[in-house]
Structure formats: C-alpha cells, structure tokens
C-alpha positions, 0 to 999 in steps of 0.5 A, spaced: 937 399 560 931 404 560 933 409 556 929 413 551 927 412 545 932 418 543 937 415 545 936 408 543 936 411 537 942 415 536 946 408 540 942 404 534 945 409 529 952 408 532 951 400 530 951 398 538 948 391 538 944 391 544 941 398 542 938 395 536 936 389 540 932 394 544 929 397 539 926 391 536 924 388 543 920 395 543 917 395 537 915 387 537 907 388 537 907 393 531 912 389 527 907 383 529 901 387 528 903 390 520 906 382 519 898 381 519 896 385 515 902 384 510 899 376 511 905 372 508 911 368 511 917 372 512 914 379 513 916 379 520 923 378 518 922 384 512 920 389 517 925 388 522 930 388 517 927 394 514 927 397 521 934 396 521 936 399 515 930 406 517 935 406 523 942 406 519 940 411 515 936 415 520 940 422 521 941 423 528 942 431 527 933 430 523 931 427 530 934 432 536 927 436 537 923 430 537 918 428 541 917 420 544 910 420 541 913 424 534 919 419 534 914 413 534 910 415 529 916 416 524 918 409 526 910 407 525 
C-alpha cells in the first residue's frame, strides 16, 4: 500500500487493521526518538498506544484541507 497519509488516516479512523499498522511502521522513528527522551521501559508501547487512541478520536471532517507536512506535525 502506498497511500497518503490522508487516507491512511481516514482508513485508521475506520479501525482497519492494516492501516493502523501502516501507521505504526511510518511513524516508528519518531515513536523511538520520543521513547528516548521519555527514558523508561515501556514508553514505546505508551506512544504507539496513545497514537492509536489521537487516531480513533481524530475527526476526519478536521483533516481534509491539510497537508502531508501539516498532518505529520499534528500527529508529531
């Protein structure tokens, strides 16, 4: 899949497994350099899930006129 982060987004929102994943897999290198500067054991498994839940109460209707640079930052 190489949809944008738009659409991976609104897929994620809908619960879609594989979008969600997606998700995760593109924004592993931030979850690991924030998982350092929280400096404890389970911090990359807090952000993944506190990722999951920004995602779940995103409102998809909010994001449509962003950009890819804005909807990185947002998530960021």
């Amino acid at each position: 899949m190489n949809y944008l982060l738009k659409e991976i987004l609104m897929k994620a929102h809908d619960r879609d497994a594989d979008s969600m994943a997606e998700l995760i897999l593109k924004f592993s290198p931030l979850i690991r350099k924030y998982k350092r500067y929280l400096n404890y054991d389970e911090a990359e498994t807090d952000l993944i899930i506190a990722l999951i839940e920004m995602v779940y109460y995103l409102c998809p209707s909010n994001i449509e006129n962003y950009s890819e640079g804005q909807l990185v930052k947002l998530i960021q």
